[in-house]
N, C-alpha and C positions, 0 to 999 in steps of 0.2 A: 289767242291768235294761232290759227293753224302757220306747221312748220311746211316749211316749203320742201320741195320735191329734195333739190340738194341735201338739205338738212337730213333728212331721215335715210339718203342713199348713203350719206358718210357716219350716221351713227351704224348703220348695219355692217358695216366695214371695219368698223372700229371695234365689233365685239369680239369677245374673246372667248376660243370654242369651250365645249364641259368638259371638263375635267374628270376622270373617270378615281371614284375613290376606293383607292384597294384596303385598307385600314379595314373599315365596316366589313369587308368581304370577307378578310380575312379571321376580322372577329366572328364572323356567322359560320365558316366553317370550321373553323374551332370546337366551339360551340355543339355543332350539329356532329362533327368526327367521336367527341367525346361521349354524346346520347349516346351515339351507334355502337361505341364501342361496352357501355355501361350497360346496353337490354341486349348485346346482342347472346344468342344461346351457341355455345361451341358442344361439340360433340368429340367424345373420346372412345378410339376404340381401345378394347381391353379385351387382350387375348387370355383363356381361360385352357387350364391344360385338364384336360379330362381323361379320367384313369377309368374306361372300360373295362367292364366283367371279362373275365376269358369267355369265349363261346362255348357253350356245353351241346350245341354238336354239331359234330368233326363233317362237313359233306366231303364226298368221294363222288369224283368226275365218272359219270356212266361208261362203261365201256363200249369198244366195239363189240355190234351183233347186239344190242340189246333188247332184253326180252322183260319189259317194265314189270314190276307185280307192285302194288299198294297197298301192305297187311295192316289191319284193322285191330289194334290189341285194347285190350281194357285201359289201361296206363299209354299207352303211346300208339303213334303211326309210323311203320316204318316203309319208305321204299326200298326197292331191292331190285336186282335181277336175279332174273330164274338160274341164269345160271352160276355167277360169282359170290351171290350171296349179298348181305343189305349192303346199301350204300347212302341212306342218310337214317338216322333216326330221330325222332320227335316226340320228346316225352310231352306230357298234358301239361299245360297250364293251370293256374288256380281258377281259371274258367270253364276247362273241358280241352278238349282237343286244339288242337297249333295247327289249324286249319291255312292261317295265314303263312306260315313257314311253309305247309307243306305246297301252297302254290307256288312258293317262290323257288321253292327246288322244281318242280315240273317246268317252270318256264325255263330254267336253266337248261334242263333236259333238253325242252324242246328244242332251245336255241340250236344246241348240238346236234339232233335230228329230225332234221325239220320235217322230213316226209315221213316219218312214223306217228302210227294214229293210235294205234292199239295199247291198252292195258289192259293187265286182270287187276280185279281188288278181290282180295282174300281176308274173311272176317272171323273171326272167333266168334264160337256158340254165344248166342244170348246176344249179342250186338243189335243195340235199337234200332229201328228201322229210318228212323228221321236219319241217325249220323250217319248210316248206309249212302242216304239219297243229296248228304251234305259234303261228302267224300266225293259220290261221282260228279257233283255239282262242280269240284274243285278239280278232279279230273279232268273232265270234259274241256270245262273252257275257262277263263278269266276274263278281268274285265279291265279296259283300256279308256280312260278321258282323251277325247280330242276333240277341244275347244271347251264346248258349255255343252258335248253331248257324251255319254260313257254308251262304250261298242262294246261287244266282247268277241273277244279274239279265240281260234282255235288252241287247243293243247291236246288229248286225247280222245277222242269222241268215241273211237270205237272199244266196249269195255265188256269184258265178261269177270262174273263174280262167282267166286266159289271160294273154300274152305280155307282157314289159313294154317299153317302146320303147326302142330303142339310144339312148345319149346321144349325144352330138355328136363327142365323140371314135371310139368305138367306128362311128359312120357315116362316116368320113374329114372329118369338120369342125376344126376349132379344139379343141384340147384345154380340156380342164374340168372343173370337178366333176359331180359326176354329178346335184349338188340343181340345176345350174342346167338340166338340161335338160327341155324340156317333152313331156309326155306326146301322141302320135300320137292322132290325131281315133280314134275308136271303129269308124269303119267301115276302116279301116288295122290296127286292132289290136282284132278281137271277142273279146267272152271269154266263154271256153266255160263251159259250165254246170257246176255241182259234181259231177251222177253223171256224167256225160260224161267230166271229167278223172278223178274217181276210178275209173271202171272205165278208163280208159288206163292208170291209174297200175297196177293188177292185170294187164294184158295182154290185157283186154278190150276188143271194139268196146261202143261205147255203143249 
């Protein structure tokens, strides 16, 4: 027999709302805090004290008036000015030449004078011609990332090449290093201009 209207209005009335069970909830994040805490991966950082080499060589800040020179030796590169005498030296690597030192001291240079363009590079007899054109390459300019394209920036572009003065041994003096000896006044040792030595270097007169 169907219930009559009343009947099913007072059983709706009479129910009793759900009851929300916090029990199970509280088991499941239990549960779940404990996985998380079981797989999770921590990271530690761990400070390391690092005993750097001394640096074996000393750079000296260019002076004012500076008049750059870039001497080319069998064993090392040294820059210098013409007038005070070196101011970095760069012995060889077990690779060859410290090509990368020596642009990092030029950008230093430069920083300090920013509108100077000029160097000489002055090379000892017998100096290969590749390392001649790998020196002004490092002279001349370097090169600068910005973004996902590599520029290259000015440093000395304009460069004349000529002779670089015997050190003190190689003149019958006192034997020595070669960073101690100082570079020959400018009118003793001129340096030829770049097409000049380049067409000598082809077997042309300039």
């Amino acid at each position: 027999m169907r219930r009559s209207y009343q009947t099913r209005k007072l059983e709706r009335h009479s129910r009793k709302p759900a009851e929300l069970l916090l029990v199970p909830m509280i088991d499941i994040f239990t549960v779940l805090v404990t996985f998380l805490l079981m797989t999770a991966v921590f990271s530690r950082t761990v400070i390391l004290q690092l005993n750097l080499p001394a640096s074996q060589t000393e750079f000296r800040e260019p002076p004012p008036g500076l008049q750059l020179e870039v001497m080319v030796r069998k064993d090392l590169i040294q820059v210098a000015d013409r007038n005070s005498g070196p101011l970095a030296t760069l012995p060889n690597t077990p690779g060859g030449y410290n090509y990368d030192a020596l642009t990092e001291y030029l950008k230093r240079v430069k920083a300090k004078f920013p509108e100077k363009t000029d160097a000489s590079i002055l090379l000892e007899a017998d100096t290969p011609y590749d390392t001649l054109v790998q020196v002004m390459d490092r002279v001349r300019v370097f090169e600068v990332t910005q973004g996902l394209n590599v520029v290259q920036a000015e440093l000395f572009p304009d460069i004349s090449i000529g002779d670089a003065p015997a050190t003190p041994a190689a003149a019958g003096g006192t034997p020595g290093p070669a960073s101690a000896a100082a570079p020959t006044p400018a009118a003793a040792a001129p340096s030829t201009p770049l097409h000049a030595a380049a067409a000598s270097a082809n077997g042309a007169h300039p």
